[in-house]
Each structure stands twice: as C-alpha cells, then as structure tokens.
NUNUZA-965982 format. One record per residue (C-alpha): residue in three letters; x, y, z. Coordinates in steps of 0.5 Angstrom, whole numbers, padded with zeros to 4 digits, always signed. Each point is the difference from the previous one (the first is absolute). Layout:
# residues N
ALAXYZ;...
This chain:
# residues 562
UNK+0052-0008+0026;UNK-0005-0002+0006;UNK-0007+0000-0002;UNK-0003+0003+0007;UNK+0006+0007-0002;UNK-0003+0001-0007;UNK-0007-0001+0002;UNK+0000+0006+0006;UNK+0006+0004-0004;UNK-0007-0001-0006;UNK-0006+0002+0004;UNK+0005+0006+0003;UNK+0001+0003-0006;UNK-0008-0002-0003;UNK-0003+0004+0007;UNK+0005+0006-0002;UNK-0003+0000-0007;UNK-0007+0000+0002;UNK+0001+0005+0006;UNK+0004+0005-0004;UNK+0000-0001-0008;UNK-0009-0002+0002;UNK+0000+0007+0003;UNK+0003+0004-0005;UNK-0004-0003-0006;UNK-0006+0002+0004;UNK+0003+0006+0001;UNK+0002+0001-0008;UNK-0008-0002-0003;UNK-0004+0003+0005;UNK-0004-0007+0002;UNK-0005+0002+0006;UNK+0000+0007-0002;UNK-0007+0001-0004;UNK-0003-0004+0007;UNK-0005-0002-0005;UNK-0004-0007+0000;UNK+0004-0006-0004;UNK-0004-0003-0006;UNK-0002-0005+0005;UNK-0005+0004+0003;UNK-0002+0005-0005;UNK+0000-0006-0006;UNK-0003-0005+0005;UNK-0004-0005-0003;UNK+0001-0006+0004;UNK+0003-0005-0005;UNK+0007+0003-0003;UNK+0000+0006+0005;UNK-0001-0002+0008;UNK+0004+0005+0004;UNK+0005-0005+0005;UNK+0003+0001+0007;UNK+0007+0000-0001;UNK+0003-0005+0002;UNK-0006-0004-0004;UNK+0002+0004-0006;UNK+0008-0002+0002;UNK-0002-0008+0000;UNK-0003+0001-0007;UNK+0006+0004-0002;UNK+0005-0005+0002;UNK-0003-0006-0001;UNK-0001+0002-0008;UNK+0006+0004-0001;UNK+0005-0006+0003;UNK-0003-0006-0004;UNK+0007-0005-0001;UNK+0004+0006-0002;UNK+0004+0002+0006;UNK+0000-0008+0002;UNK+0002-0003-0008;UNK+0004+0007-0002;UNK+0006-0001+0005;UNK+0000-0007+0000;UNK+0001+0000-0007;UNK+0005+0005+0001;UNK+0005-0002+0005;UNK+0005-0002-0005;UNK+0001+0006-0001;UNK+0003+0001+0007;UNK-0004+0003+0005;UNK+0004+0007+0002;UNK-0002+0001-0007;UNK-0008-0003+0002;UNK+0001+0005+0006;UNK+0002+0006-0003;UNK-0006+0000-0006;UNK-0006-0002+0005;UNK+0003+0005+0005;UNK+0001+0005-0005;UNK-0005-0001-0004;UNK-0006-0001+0004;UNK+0002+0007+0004;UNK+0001+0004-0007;UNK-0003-0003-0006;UNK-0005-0005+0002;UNK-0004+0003+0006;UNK+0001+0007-0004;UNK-0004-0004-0005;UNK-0006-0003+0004;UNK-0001+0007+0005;UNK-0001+0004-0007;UNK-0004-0005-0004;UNK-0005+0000+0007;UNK+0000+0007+0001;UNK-0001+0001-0007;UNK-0006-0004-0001;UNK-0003+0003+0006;UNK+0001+0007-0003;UNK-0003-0003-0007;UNK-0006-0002+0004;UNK+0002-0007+0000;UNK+0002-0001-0007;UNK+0005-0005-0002;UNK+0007+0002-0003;UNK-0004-0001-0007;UNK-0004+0006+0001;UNK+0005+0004+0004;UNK+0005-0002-0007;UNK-0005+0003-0004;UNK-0002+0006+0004;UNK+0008+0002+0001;UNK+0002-0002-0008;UNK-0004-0002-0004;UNK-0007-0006-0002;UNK+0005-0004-0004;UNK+0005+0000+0005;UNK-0005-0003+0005;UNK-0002-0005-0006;UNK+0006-0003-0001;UNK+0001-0001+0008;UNK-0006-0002+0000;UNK+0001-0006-0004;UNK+0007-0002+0002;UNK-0003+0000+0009;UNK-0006-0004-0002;UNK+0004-0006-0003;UNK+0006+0001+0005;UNK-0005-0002+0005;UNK-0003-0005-0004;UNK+0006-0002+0001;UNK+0000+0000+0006;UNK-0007-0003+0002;UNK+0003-0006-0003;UNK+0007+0000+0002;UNK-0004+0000+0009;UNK-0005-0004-0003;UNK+0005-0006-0002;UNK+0004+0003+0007;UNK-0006-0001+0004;UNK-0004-0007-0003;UNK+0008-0003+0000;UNK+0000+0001+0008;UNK-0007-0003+0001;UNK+0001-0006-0006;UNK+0001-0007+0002;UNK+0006-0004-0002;UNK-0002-0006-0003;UNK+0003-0006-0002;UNK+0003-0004-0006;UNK-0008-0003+0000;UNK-0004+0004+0001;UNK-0001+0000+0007;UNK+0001+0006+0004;UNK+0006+0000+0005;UNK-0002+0001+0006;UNK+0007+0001+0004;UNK+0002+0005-0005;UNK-0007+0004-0001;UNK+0000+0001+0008;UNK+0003+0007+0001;UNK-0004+0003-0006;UNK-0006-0003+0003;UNK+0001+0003+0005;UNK+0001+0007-0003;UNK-0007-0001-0004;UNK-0004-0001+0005;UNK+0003+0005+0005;UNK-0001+0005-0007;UNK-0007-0002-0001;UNK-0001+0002+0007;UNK+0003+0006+0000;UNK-0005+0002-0005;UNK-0006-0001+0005;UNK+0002+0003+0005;UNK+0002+0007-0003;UNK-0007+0000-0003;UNK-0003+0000+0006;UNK+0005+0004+0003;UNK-0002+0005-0006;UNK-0007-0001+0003;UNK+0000+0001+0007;UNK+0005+0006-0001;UNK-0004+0003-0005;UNK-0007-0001+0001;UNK-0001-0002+0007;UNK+0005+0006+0001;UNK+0005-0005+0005;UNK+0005+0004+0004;UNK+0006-0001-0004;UNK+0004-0002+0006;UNK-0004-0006+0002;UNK-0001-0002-0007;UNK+0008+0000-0002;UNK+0001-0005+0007;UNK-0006-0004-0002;UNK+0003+0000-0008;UNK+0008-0002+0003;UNK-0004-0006+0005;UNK-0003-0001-0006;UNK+0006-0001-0004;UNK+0003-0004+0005;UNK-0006-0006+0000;UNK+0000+0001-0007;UNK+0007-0002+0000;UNK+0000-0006+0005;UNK-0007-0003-0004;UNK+0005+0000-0007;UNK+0006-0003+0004;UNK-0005-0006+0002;UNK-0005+0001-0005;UNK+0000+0000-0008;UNK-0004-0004-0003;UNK+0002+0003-0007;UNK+0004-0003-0004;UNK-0001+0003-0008;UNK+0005+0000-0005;UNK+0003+0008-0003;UNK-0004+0000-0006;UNK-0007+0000+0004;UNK+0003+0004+0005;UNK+0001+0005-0005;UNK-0007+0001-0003;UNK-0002+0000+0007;UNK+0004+0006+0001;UNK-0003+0003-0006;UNK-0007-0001+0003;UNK+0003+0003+0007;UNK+0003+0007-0004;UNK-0005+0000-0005;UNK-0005+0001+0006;UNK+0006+0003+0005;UNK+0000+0006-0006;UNK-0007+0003-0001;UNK-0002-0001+0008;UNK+0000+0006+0004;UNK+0007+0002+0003;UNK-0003-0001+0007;UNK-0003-0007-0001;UNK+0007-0003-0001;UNK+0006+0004-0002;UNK+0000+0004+0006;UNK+0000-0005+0005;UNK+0003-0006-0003;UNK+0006+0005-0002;UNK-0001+0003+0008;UNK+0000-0007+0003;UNK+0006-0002-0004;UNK+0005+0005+0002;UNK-0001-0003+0006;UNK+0003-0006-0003;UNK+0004+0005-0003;UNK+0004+0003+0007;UNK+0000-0008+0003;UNK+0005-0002-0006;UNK+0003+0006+0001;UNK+0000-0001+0007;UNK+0003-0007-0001;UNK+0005+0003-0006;UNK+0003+0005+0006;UNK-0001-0006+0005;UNK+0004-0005-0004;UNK+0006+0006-0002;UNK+0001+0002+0007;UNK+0000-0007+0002;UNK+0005-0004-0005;UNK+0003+0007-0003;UNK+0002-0004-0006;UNK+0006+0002-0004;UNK-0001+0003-0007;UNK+0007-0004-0001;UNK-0004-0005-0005;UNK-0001+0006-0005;UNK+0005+0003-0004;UNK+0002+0008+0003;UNK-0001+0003-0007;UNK-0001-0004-0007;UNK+0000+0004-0006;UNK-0002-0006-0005;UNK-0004-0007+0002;UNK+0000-0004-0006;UNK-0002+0004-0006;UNK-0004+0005+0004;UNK+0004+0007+0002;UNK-0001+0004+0006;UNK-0003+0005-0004;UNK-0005+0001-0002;UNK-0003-0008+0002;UNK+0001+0002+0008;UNK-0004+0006-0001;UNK-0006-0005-0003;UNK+0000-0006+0005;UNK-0001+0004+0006;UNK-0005+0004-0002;UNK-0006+0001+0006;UNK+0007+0000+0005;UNK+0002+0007-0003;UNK-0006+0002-0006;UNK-0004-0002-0003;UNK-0006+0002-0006;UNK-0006-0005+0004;UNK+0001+0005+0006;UNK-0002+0005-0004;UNK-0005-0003-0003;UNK-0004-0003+0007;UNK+0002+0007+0002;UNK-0004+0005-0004;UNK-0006-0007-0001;UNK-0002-0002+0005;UNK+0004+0003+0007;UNK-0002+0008-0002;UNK-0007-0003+0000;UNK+0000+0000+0006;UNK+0005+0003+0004;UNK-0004+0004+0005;UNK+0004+0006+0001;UNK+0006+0003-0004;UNK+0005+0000+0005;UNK-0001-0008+0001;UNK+0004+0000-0007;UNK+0006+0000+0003;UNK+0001-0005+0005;UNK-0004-0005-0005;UNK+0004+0001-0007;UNK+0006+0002+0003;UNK+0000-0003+0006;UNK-0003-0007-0004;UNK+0006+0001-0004;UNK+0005+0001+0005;UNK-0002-0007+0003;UNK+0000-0004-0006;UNK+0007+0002+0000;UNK+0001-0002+0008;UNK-0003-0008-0004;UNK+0004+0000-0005;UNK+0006+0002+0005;UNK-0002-0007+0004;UNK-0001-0003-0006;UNK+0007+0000-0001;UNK+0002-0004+0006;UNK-0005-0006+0000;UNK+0004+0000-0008;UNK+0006+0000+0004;UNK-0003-0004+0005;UNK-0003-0006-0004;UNK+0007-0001-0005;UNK+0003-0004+0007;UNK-0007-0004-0001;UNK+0002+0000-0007;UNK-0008+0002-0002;UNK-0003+0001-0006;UNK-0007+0004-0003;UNK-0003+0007+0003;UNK-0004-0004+0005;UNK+0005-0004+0002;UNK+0006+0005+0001;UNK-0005+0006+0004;UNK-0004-0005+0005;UNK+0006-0005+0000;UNK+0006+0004+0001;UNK-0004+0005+0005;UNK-0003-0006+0003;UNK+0007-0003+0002;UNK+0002+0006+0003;UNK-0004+0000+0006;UNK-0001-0009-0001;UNK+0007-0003-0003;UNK-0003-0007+0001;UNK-0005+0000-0004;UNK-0005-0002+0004;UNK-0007+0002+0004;UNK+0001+0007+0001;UNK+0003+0001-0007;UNK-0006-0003-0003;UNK-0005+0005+0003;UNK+0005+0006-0002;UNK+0001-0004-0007;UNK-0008-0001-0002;UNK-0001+0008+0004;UNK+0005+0004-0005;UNK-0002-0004-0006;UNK-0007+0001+0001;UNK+0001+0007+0001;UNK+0004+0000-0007;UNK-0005-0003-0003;UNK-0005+0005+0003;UNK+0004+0006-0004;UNK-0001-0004-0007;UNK-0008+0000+0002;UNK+0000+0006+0002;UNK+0005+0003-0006;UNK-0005-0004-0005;UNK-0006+0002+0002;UNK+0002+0008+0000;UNK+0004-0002-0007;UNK-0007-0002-0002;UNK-0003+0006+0003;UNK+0005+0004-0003;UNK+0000-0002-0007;UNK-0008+0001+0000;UNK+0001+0007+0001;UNK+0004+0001-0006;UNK-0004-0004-0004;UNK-0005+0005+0002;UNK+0003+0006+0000;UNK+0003-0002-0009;UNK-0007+0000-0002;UNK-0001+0007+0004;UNK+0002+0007-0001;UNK+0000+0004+0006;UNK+0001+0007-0003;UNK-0007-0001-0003;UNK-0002-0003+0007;UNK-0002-0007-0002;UNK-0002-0006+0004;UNK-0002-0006-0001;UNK-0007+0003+0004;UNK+0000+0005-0006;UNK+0002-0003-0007;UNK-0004-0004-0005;UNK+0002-0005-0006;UNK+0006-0005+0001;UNK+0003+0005+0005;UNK-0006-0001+0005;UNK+0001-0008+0000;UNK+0008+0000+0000;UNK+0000+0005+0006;UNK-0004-0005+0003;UNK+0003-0002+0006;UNK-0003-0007+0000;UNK+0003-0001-0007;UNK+0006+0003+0001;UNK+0001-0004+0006;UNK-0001-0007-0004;UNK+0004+0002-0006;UNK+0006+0002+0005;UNK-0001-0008+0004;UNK-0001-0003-0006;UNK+0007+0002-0004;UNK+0003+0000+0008;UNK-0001-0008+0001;UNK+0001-0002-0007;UNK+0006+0003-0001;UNK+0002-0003+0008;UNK-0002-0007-0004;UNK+0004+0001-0006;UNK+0007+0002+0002;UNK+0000+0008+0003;UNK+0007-0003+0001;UNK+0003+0002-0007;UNK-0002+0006+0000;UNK+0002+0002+0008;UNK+0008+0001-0002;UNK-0003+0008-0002;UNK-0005+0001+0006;UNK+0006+0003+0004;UNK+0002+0004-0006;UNK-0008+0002+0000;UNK-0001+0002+0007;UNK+0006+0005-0001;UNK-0003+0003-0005;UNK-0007+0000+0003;UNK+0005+0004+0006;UNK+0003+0005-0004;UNK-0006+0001-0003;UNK-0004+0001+0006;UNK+0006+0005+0003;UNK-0001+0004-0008;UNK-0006+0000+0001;UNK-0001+0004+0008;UNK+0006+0004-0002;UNK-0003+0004-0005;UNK-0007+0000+0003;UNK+0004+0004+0005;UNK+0005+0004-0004;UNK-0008+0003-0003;UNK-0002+0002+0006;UNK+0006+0003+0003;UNK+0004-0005+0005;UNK+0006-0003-0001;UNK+0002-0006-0003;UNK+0007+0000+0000;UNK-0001-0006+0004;UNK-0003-0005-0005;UNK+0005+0003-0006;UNK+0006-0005+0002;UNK-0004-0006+0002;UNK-0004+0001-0007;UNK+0007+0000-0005;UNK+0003-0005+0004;UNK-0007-0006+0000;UNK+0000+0002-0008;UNK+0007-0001-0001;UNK-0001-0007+0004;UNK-0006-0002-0003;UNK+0003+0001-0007;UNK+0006-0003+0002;UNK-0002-0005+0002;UNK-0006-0001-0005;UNK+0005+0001-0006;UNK+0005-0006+0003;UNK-0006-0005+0000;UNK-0003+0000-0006;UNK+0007+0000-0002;UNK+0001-0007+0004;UNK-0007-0002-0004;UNK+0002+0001-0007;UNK+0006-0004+0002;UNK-0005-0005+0002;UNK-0004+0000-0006;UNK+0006+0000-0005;UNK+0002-0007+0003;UNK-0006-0003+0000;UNK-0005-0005+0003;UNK-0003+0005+0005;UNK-0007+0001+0001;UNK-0005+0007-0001;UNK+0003+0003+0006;UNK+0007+0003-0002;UNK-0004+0002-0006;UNK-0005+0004+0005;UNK+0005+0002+0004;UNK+0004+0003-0005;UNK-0005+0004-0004;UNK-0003+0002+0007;UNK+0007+0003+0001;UNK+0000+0004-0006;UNK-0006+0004+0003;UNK+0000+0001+0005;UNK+0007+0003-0001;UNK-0004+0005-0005;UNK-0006+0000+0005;UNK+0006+0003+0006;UNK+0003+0004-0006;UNK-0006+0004-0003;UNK-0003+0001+0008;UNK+0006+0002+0002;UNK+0001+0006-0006;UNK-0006+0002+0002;UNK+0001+0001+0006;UNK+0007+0003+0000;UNK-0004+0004-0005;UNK-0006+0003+0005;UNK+0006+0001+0005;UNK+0004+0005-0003;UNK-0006+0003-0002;UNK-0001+0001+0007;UNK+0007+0002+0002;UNK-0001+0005-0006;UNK-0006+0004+0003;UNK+0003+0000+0006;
C-alpha cells in the first residue's frame, strides 16, 4: 500500500465526516440555538474562566488532547497491520471518539462549565460522581507522571560510566530543553501583549512564529543545560505546579496558540515528507490478528487511543476547553474538528513506522522524527537534523502541554470531591477540612507531589492499565453526556454503541491483564507492580460495572417516560 494513497483516502474520509456527521450532531442537540453567552463570559473570573478566540482555544484543545497518544499509540500498534490501524482510527474517531469530545464539551458548556463529574452527578446520582471522581483523579495522576517521566527523559543528559556527562549523546536533548524553556518565555509575553497591551492578533501571532524561529535557531547553537532526567523532573514539578494555579491567559492560552504553530509545521513536514518518498506500508502486516500474546481485540482498541477516542479528551474537554470557549458554536470545529486532526496525526504517524522499519529505528522519538525525518532527507544529513530536532520538539511540546493541562485538570477533581454542587459549595463558600482541601493551592501541591514521586518511583509498572483506563474514562464520558441528553429530550442514540463497545473492551481488556498478573504473581520473584496492578484491575472492573448499571438504569428509565 502507498502511504501517500492512504493519507489522501484518510483525510477524504475525515473531511466527510466532519462536514456531514459534524452538522447532523448539531442539528440533533441543538448547539447555538439558546444563543446565550457561554461560561466564559457569564463565569469569567480571569484565572479558570477566560473567553479565548477561536483559533487561541483550538491550540490549546489540541495541544493538550494530542499528548504522545496518537504519535506512541499507532506506533505501539503497527504490528497489528495497518488496514487494521486505519479502519479503527478512521472509524473511530468519525464515530466514537469525535462523538465523545463534541458531547463532553457541549455538555459542560451547558452545565456551566462544569466537569463530567458534576455533569454525572446532575444526570444520575452524587455517588456516581464520587466513584468517577476518585477513579479520573488517579489516572491523571498517572498521567502526570507518566508526561513528566516522557518530558524530563527528553531534555535529561546521557552520562558516562564515570560519572561525566556525554556530551555527544546529550546534544540533541539539549537542544530540546533549551528551545523549551524559551518557548515558555516568549508565550508569557505574547500573553502580555495580547491581553493587556490589546495587540492586534494578526501582528502578534507573526511576531510569536518569528519568535519561534529564532528561538529554534538559538537552541540549535546554543544550549547550555545539560542536567540529568531526575532533576529535570522536579523542574517540571515547579513548572506545572505554577502552570496550574496562574490565569489561563498568562501561559495556557498562548503557550498552547504558539505551539499549534509548531503543530501545523510538523504536520506540514508529515504531509511534505509523505508526498515526497510515498513510502510503502509494505513493512507492516495488512491485518494481524495476534502480536505475541496480545489479541487484536480488545489490545488494539486500548493502544490507540488519542487516535480514535480517549477518556482525557473528555476530561480537558469539560476542565478547561469549555471554560473558555467563546461561543457555542466554536464547539464544534475545536472538539470535533480537533479530534478529526488527531486522527490525520496518527494517520501519519503510520507512515514514518513503516518509513523508520528501512532505518531499522527504535523508541517513539526515534520512530516519529526519524522515520519522517528520512522521508524528505534519506541521508541523514543537514536537512534531516533540522526536521529531526523540529518534530522532537514539537513532540515534546505536546507532553508539556498535556502535563500541565493533566495537572490542571486533576486540581479541578480534587476540588470538586470535597464539594457538593447540589448545595452550591465552593471552595470560596465552605469552612472546616473542606475550605483547606478545595484549596486550589493545596490541592495543586498534593497533585505534583504524588505525580513526581511516582514518575521517580516506577509509574512503569502500573502503566500496562492506563490504556484499559483511559477507555474506561471514555466510556464514561460517552455514558455520561448520553443520559444528560436522554433528561433533556435530545437524541442520544449516537452514544449508546460507542458506550457498550468501550466497556466491553475495557473490561476485556482489564480482565486479560490481571489474569496475566496472577500468573506473574504465581510464578514468583516479581516486584510490587504486578500485585498493584491486579488489584487495581479487579476495581476498576467493579467501578465500570456499577457506573455502567446505573447508568443503564437512568437510561431506560428515560426511554420509559418517554
């Protein structure tokens, strides 16, 4: 098969979807009928709630929703064929995983802003919401210290046997850091300028590009900083620690507006490098339906996750995207476009792994920026190390940008356990134990700390349920907007299958591993990892099953009143 086929037979299919499925999903839930203004400007309180234009918003969504996912997802996945990648990513981001985003964000824009949490406890019950809540708040704590272990370990020196750092080796991380810490400088004046000296957004984003150009030009020749991944990783404690409690418009606005420049550079290069080598998928099996001891169902369904549907979008959907989004119908372009273009990376993504397997390349990093990098530059020279540098760097902006919003996120649902919405409880209004753990200072600290210290302490062991998590968090997410639709009259048939099918794989899928971890744990001499993850397993099984119940309940209860 020829890469440059399937990429233009993809983004066909994606622009149909988003066309005509986008506009009928409109049309079904009424989004931009009420005409009323969004949380944004009716909650604005310019820290959480700041009304962003468009294409501001849209960096942010997509830089936080993309992550490593769609880029590690499909390369973790291509030995399951790539017809068999294509279909899921295709199939499900249109149906499943663009559904999921465009409902989470539409319903938390008419819940006030509020998380799935409180849209969960609204639409089915206070203890539905608590068992949600305690289950998102450690997956993205997982999930801090997983992006924080990705990010420090892409700007952490290589040392030598001695002790000594290896400059050779250490150079391209280098490069990376420096170009990073930058990035973060010149986003917080453009914040500035844009938001306080009211410069013209025209001029300022042709100012921030050029900015990101030099910027790239000083890192390439100049980077100083060569620290090991474990300092680097309480470095990036500070930065997300700070990143969470600031007003959206110092940082998270234009730090995320700046990198989606970065984001359309890569994806220019993708397209660039695709239309130049059109690589064959050759080197990649059609269809395989076993890879080891891994079955295509459901291990595919949970590798590639941000690539077709995944719970966290949900997350940063109804956290922090629908607290500033500017108007209602720009709902529509950011979750599901944004989700319709995650689909178009991970698309890509395909062909750098076939690309890489003729460079016989190994490691996410190596295999994205590589196997692309080749395309446009097969001798591995000048050129390649400028594209090469450009597509790690913009990889390891998404990290950051998905820890700080992981972050973020995870201090709204420690927030929201301590408080009761019914009773119109916020941290402003409560006293006691209550007032001190709503804190959003507290809680930030409580959320970095147990991020970092996992991150430094083997996250690795547990990270096997993270994908079988995620989906849970997905079929969740899709429960959750679909009886909040069913109680207000919509139709909500459009979630239903995308719902069963995601706790059928999650649960599958759950089930299989801890199986595979008893077996571990009967044959001895293995650390705590396999004892964590089977219990955890067993939980979430019965945390999927009760939620899932409960909300079957609710919605047959909805069917049968009507």
């Amino acid at each position: 098969m020829n890469g440059l086929l399937l990429l233009i037979i993809s983004v066909a299919v994606l622009v149909c979807g988003y066309i005509f499925y986008g506009r009928w999903l409109c049309k079904q839930w009424g989004v931009g009928e009420n005409d009323k203004p969004t949380p944004a400007h009716t909650m604005e309180d310019g820290i959480d709630y700041v009304p962003a234009k468009a294409p501001i918003l849209m960096g942010h969504h997509f830089s936080s929703i993309a992550g490593a996912g769609p880029i590690t997802g499909p390369i973790n996945a291509a030995g399951f064929g790539w017809l068999a990648c294509t279909l899921w990513i295709l199939v499900g981001g249109i149906f499943f995983g663009g559904v999921h985003d465009f409902g989470a964000l539409f319903a938390s824009v008419r819940h006030g802003g509020k998380s799935i949490g409180e849209i969960i406890s609204t639409n089915m019950s206070r203890r539905a919401k608590t068992l949600f809540l305690i289950f998102a708040y450690l997956t993205l704590i997982l999930v801090v210290a997983a992006f924080a272990s990705i990010v420090a370990g892409t700007f952490g020196a290589t040392f030598t046997e001695t002790g000594a750092v290896d400059y050779a080796a250490s150079e391209a991380n280098a490069r990376v850091a420096m170009v990073s810490l930058l990035f973060i400088l010149i986003a917080i004046v453009f914040g500035f300028l844009v938001y306080r000296r009211n410069a013209p957004m025209s001029v300022a984003s042709v100012v921030g590009v050029i900015a990101i150009v030099v910027i790239i030009a000083i890192g390439m020749n100049f980077h100083p900083i060569y620290l090991s991944k474990s300092t680097w990783m309480w470095i990036c404690g500070v930065y997300i620690a700070v990143a969470s409690v600031t007003p959206v418009w110092i940082l998270l606005q234009p730090r995320d507006y700046l990198s989606s420049f970065l984001l359309y550079a890569m994806l220019a290069v993708a397209v660039i490098g695709v239309v130049m080598a059109h690589p064959s998928l050759d080197a990649l099996p059609m269809i395989e339906t076993k890879v080891g001891d891994n079955p295509i169902f459901p291990v595919l369904f949970t590798t590639i996750a941000c690539g077709a549907i995944s719970g966290f979008h949900s997350l940063v959907s109804s956290g922090t995207t629908s607290k500033q989004l500017d108007k209602e119908t720009d709902a529509k372009p950011i979750a599901y476009g944004g989700m319709l273009l995650e689909c178009v990376l991970a698309i890509l993504t395909l062909c750098a792994v076939a690309n890489a397997k003729r460079y016989e390349l190994s490691g996410a990093t190596a295999i994205f920026g590589g196997g692309l990098a080749y395309m446009i530059d097969p001798t591995g020279g000048a050129t390649f190390n400028i594209l090469y540098t450009l597509l790690v760097l913009t990889y390891s902006a998404f990290c950051l940008t998905s820890l700080d919003t992981a972050t973020r996120l995870a201090r709204f649902m420690f927030q929201e356990f301590w408080l009761d919405g019914s009773k119109g409880e916020t941290p402003e209004n409560v006293t006691g134990y209550k007032k001190i753990l709503s804190n959003m200072y507290v809680s930030t600290a409580i959320t970095v700390v147990l991020g970092v210290v996992l991150g430094l302490n083997g996250y690795e062991k547990i990270w096997a349920l993270f994908g079988s998590a995620n989906q849970l968090l997905a079929a969740l997410g899709l429960l959750a907007v679909a009886t909040w639709l069913g109680n207000i009259g919509k139709n909500n048939k459009m979630f239903l299958f995308p719902m069963f099918f995601m706790l059928i794989v999650t649960i599958a899928s759950l089930i299989i591993n801890s199986i595979n971890q008893v077996k571990l744990i009967s044959a001895g001499g293995v650390d705590w990892g396999p004892y964590v993850q089977a219990v955890l397993g067993v939980l979430l099984v019965v945390l999927a099953v009760i939620l899932a119940i409960e909300g079957i309940v609710t919605i047959s209860k909805q069917k049968q009143k009507a």
